[in-house]
Kinemage of the C-alpha trace (Angstrom):
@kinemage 1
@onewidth
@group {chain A} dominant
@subgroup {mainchain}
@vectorlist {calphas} color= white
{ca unk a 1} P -21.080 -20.767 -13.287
{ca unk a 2} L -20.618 -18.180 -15.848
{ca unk a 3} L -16.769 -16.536 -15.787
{ca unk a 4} L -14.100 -14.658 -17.315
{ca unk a 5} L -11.130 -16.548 -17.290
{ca unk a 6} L -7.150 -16.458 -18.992
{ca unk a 7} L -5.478 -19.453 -19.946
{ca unk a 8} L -2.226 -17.584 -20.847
{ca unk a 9} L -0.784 -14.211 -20.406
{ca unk a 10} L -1.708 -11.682 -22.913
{ca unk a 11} L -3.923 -8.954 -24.090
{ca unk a 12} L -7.073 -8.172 -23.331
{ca unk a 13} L -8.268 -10.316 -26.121
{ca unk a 14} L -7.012 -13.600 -23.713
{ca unk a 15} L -10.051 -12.835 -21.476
{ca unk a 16} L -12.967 -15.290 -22.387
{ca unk a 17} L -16.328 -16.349 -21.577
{ca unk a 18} L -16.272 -19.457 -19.749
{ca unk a 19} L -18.450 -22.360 -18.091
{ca unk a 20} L -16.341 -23.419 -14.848
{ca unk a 21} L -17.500 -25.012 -11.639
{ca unk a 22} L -19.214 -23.171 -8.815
{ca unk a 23} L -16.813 -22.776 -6.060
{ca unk a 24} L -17.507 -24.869 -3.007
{ca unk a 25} L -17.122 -22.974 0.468
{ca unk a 26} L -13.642 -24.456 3.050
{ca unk a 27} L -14.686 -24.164 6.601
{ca unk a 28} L -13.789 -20.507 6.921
{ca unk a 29} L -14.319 -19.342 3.728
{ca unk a 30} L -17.253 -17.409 2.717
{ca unk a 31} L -19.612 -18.106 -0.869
{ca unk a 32} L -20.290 -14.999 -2.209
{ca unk a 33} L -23.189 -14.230 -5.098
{ca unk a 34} L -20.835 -11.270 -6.958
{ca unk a 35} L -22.993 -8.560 -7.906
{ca unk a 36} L -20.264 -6.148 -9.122
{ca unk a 37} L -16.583 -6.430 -10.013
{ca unk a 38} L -13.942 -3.379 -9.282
{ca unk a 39} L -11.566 -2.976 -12.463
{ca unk a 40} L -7.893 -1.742 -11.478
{ca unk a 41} L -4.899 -1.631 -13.121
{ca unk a 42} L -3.462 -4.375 -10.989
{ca unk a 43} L -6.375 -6.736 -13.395
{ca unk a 44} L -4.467 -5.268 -16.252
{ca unk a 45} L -0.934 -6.398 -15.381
{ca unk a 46} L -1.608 -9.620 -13.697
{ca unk a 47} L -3.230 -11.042 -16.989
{ca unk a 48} L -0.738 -9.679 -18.669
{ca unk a 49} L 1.694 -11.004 -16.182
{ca unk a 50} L 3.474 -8.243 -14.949
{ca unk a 51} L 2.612 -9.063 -11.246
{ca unk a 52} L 3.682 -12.463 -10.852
{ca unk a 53} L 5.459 -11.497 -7.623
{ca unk a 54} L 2.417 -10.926 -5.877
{ca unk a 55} L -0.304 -12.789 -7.666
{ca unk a 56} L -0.523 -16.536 -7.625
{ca unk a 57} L -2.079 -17.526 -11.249
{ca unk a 58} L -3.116 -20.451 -11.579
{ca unk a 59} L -5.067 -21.440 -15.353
{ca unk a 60} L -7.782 -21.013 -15.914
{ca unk a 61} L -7.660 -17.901 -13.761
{ca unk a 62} L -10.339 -15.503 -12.843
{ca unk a 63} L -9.043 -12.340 -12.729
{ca unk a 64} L -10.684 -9.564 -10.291
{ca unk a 65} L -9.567 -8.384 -6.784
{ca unk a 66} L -12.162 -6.532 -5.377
{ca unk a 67} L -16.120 -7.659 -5.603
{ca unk a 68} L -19.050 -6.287 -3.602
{ca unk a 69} L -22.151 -8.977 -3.170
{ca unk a 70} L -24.018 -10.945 -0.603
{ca unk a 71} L -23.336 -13.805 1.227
{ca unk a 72} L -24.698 -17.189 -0.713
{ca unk a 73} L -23.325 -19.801 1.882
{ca unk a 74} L -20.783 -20.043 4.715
{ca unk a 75} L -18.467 -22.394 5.923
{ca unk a 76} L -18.648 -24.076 9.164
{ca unk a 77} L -16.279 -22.019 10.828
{ca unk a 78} L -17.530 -18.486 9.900
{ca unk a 79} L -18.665 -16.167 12.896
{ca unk a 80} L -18.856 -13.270 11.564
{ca unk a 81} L -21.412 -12.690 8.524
{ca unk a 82} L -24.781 -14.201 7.524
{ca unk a 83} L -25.970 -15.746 4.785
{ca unk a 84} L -27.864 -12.823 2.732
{ca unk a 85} L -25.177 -9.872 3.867
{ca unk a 86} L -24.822 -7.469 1.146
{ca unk a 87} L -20.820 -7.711 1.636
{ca unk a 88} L -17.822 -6.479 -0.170
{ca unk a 89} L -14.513 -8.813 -0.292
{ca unk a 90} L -11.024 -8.739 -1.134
{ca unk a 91} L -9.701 -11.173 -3.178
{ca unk a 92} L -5.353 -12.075 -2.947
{ca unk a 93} L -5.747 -14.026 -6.195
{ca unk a 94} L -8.619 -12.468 -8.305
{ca unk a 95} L -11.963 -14.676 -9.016
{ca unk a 96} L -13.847 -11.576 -8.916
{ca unk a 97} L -15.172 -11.983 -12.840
{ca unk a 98} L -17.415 -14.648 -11.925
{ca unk a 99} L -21.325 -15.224 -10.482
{ca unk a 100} L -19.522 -16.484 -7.722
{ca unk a 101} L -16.393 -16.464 -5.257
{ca unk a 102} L -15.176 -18.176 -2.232
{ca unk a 103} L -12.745 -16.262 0.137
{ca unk a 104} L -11.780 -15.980 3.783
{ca unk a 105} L -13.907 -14.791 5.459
{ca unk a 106} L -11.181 -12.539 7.747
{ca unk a 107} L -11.320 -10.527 3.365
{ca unk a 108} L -15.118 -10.110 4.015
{ca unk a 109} L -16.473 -7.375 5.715
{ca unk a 110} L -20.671 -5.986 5.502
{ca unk a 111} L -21.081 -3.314 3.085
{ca unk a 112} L -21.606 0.822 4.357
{ca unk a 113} L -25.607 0.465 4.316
{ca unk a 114} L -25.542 4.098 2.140
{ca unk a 115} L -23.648 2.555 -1.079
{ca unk a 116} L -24.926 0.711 -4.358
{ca unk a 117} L -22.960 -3.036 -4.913
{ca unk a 118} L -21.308 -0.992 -7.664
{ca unk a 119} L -19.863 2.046 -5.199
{ca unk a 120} L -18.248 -0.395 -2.454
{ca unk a 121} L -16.516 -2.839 -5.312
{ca unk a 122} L -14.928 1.050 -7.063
{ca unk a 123} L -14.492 2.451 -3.727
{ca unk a 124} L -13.124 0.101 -0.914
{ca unk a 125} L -11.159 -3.374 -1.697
{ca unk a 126} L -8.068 -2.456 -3.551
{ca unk a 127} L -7.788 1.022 -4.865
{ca unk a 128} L -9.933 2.972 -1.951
{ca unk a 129} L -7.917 0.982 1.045
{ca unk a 130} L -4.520 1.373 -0.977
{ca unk a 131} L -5.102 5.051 -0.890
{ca unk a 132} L -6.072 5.134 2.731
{ca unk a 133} L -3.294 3.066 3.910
{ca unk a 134} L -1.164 5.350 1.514
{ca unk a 135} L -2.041 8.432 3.401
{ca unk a 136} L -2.054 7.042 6.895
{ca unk a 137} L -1.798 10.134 9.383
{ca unk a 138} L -2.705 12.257 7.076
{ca unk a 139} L -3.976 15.967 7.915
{ca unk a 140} L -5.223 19.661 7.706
{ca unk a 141} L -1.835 20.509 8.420
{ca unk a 142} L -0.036 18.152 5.541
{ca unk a 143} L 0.442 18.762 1.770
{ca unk a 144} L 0.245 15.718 -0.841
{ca unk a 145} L 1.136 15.634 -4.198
{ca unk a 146} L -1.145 12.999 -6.377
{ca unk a 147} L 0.089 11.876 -10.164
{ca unk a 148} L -2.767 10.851 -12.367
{ca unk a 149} L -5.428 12.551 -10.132
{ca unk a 150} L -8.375 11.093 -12.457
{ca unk a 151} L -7.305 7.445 -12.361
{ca unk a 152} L -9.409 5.018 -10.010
{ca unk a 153} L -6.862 4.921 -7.125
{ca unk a 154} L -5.995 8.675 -7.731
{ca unk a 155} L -9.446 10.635 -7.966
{ca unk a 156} L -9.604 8.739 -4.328
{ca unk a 157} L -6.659 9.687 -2.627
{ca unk a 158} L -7.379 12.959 -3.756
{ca unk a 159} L -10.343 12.658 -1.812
{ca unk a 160} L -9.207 11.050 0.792
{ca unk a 161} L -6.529 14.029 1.632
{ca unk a 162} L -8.960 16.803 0.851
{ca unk a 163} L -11.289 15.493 3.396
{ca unk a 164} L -9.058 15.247 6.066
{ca unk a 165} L -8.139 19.224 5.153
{ca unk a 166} L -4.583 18.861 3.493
{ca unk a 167} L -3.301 20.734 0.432
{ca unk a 168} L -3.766 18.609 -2.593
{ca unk a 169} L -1.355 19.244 -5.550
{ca unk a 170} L -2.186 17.189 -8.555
{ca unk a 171} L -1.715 15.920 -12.616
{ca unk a 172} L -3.597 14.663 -14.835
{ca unk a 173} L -4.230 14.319 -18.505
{ca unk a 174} L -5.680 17.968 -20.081
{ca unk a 175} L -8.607 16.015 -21.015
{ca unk a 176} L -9.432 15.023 -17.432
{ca unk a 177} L -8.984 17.947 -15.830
{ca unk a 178} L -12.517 19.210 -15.764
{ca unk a 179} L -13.323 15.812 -13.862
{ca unk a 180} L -10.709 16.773 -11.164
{ca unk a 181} L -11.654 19.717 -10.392
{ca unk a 182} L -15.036 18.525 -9.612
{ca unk a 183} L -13.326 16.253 -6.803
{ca unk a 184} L -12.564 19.319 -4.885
{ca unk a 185} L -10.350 22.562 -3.857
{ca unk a 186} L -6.855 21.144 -5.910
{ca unk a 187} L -4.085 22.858 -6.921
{ca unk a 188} L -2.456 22.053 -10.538
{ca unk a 189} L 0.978 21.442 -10.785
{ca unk a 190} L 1.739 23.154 -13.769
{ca unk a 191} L 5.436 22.890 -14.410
{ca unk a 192} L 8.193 24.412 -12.668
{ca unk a 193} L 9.257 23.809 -9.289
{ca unk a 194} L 7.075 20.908 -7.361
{ca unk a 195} L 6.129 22.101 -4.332
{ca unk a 196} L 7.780 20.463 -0.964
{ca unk a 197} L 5.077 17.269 -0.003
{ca unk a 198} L 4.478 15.220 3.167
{ca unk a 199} L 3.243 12.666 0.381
{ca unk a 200} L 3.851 11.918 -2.766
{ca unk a 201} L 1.567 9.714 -4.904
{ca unk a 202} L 1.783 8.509 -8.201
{ca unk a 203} L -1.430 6.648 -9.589
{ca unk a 204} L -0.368 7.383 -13.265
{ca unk a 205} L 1.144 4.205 -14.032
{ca unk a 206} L 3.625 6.061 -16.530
{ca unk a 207} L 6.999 4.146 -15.512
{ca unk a 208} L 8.553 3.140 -12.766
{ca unk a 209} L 7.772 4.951 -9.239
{ca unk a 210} L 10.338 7.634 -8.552
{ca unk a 211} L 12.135 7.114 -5.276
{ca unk a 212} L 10.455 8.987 -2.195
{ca unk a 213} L 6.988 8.035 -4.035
{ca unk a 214} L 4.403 6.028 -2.759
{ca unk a 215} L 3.346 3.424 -5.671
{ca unk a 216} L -0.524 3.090 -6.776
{ca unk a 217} L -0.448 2.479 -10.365
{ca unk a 218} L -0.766 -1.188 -10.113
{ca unk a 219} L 2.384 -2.601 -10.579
{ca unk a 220} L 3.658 -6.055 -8.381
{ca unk a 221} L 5.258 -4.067 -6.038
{ca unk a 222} L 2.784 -1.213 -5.703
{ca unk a 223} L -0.111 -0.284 -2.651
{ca unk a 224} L -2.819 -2.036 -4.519
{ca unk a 225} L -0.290 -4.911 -4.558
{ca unk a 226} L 0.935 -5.013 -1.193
{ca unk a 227} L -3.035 -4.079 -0.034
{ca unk a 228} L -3.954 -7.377 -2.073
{ca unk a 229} L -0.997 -9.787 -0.643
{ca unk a 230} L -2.173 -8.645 3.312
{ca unk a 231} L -5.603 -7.406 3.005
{ca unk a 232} L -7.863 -7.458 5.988
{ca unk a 233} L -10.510 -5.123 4.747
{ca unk a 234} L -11.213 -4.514 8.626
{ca unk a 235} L -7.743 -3.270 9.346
{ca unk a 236} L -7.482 0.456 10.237
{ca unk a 237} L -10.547 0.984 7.916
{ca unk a 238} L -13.428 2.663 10.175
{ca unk a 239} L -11.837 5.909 8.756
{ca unk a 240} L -12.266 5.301 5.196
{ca unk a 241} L -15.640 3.840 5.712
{ca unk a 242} L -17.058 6.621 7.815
{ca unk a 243} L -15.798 9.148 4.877
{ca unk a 244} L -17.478 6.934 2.486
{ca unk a 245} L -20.670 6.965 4.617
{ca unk a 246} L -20.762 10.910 5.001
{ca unk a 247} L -20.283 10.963 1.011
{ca unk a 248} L -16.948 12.955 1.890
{ca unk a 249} L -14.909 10.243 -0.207
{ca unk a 250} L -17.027 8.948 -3.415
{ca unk a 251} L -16.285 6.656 -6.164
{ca unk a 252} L -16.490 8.427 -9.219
{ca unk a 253} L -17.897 5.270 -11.959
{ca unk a 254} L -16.646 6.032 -15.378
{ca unk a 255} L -18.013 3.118 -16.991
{ca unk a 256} L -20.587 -0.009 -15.604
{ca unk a 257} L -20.003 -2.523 -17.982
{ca unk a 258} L -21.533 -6.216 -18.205
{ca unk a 259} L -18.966 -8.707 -16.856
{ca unk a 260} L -18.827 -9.888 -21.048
{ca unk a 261} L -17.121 -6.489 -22.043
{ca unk a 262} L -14.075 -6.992 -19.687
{ca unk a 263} L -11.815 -6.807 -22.323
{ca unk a 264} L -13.216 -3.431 -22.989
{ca unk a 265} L -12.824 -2.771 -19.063
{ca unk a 266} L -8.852 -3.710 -19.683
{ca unk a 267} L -8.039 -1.581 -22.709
{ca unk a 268} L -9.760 1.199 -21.419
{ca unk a 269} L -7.263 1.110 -18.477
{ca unk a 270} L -4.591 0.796 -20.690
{ca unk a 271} L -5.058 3.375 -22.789
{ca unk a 272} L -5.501 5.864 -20.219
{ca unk a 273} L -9.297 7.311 -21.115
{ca unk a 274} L -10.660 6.764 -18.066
{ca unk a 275} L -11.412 8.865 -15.169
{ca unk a 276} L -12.308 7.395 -12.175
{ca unk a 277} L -13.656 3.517 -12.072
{ca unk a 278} L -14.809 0.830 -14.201
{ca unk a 279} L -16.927 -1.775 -12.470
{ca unk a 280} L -18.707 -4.662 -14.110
{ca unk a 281} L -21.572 -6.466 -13.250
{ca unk a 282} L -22.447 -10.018 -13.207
């Protein structure tokens, strides 16, 4: 099958076209035909090997966590999905930059009927559930603060709070702000005194989390990490899906790039420019 793969930590320029062996399905493991690939910044640092203490890398390694697809073949013990489900998975070691992945099928869950392959891999496996879980009990009557607003996990937990009615403080690169904006009724924080939070986000992967923050920039001990090391993408979700399904919470795609360009996908990340998602497609 066709793949990106890493034989070493590096750059993006370690990330090669390669020929490797369709995955065969265990007996609860599902075989799923990847359509689209969610790019996060948790990719970026596990090739470069910054999250070795919560991805297991094994070379060659496939990186990508979070794939929307449908359902090629099914182990003996699966219950729950058919062959032919247009699905979306999460995956605790990457192989998401391939034509094909096997995973648990407890990581597997039927895609909302109202989004495109591309909208469920941005919006649900790593970035959209690490918000959610982030913001767990979250309000009209609560305020959050959100660092780097216009970054995949942050334009969604900006969402996130605003639909459930809270006050949504938020920064973001000058260049991005028009794209915030468009997420909803935010307030800027433009210097001075930071307004008392319920919760405090920081998505802007510009150092290390200050303490009383909740981590989603991507590092090995952040949300997307944690979301990736226990992820049932059934758990406590029916929330996030239904705000997904009522377009109240939307992926914003900033790039959908052929599974070739993921080194593009990468440095993009890393250099900041992007607001929103990149997703490629296989």
């Amino acid at each position: 099958m066709k793949a990106i793969a890493i034989d070493r930590f590096g750059g993006s320029d370690e990330l090669i076209k390669r020929g490797l062996p369709k995955p065969e399905p265990l007996d609860d493991e599902v075989l799923i035909q990847v359509v689209s690939a969610g790019v996060s910044r948790l990719d970026v640092n596990a090739r470069r090997g910054d999250a070795r203490e919560s991805v297991a890398v094994a070379f060659p390694w496939i990186p990508g966590f979070e794939v929307a697809g449908v359902v090629e073949q099914l182990g003996p013990g699966c219950r729950h999905v058919r062959a032919g489900d247009r699905v979306y998975a999460l995956l605790p070691d990457g192989g998401g930059y391939a034509q094909f992945v096997g995973v648990k099928e407890s990581r597997v869950a039927r895609m909302p009927s109202a989004l495109l392959f591309e909208e469920a891999a941005a919006a649900l496996p790593v970035d959209g559930f690490a918000a959610w879980r982030a913001l767990h009990g979250v309000d009209g009557s609560s305020s959050v603060v959100v660092r780097g607003a216009s970054s995949g996990a942050g334009h969604l937990a900006v969402q996130i709070a605003l639909a459930a009615g809270a006050r949504v403080f938020v920064d973001a690169p000058v260049e991005h702000r028009e794209f915030v904006e468009k997420l909803g009724r935010i307030e800027w924080l433009d210097g001075g005194v930071e307004p008392a939070a319920d919760y405090r986000i920081d998505a802007s992967a510009a150092g290390k989390c200050p303490d009383g923050w909740i981590d989603l920039s991507g590092g090995g001990r952040s949300r997307q990490a944690a979301c990736v090391r226990s992820g049932d993408p059934h758990e406590n979700a029916a929330g996030l899906v239904a705000m997904i399904e009522q377009r109240r919470v939307r992926p914003r795609l900033f790039k959908i790039l052929n599974i070739g360009a993921a080194a593009e996908s990468h440095a993009c990340i890393e250099s900041g420019t992007n607001c929103g998602k990149l997703v490629l497609t296989v």
